[in-house]
C-alpha positions, 0 to 999 in steps of 0.5 A, a space after each residue: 861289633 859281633 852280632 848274634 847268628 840270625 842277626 843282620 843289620 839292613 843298611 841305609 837310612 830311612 829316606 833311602 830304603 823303600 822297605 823301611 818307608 813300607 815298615 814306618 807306613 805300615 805301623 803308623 796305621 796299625 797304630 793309629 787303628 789300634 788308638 781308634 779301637 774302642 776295646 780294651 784287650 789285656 795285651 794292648 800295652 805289649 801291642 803299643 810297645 812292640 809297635 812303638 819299637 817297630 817305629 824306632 827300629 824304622 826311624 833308625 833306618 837300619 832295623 835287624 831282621 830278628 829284632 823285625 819279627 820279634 816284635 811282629 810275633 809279639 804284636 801279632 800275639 797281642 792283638 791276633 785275636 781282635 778282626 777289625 785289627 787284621 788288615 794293619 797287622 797283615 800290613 805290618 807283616 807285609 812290611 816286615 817280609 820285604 826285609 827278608 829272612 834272617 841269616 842262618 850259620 
């Protein structure tokens, strides 16, 4: 399979490789903090999908560094703006820095 430059597939399962526990972790409470917040913001349905997206790349146990901090970016410019959200979202960084930077040609 050819993949596109910046594009490198971590191998392993879920159970196998710490940084995805960390990624699974991460976004199950960012999920669940955003689900307990009582305020509706025009981008929470890109918020959840992007973090439902994080969640199956996770559960895959072999995400792509670009597709990780696409969807981070995206999650991150839906909810940026909301502090209670803050600690999770630095939490889903956090998890989605351990994979690394992509690759470059």
């Amino acid at each position: 399979m050819l993949r596109s430059v910046g594009q490198k597939r971590v191998t392993g399962r879920g159970g196998d490789d710490p940084r995805v526990t960390e990624l699974r972790t991460a976004v199950s409470r960012l999920r669940r903090e955003l689900a307990l917040h009582p305020a509706d913001f025009p981008d929470r349905g890109i918020a959840e999908d992007e973090l439902a997206a994080l969640d199956a790349m996770g559960i895959s146990g072999a995400p792509e560094i670009v597709r990780l901090r696409r969807s981070l970016l995206l999650v991150a410019a839906a909810i940026g703006s909301v502090s209670a959200l803050a600690p999770g979202l630095r939490g889903v960084r956090n998890a989605v820095d351990l994979f690394g930077e992509p690759t470059r040609r």
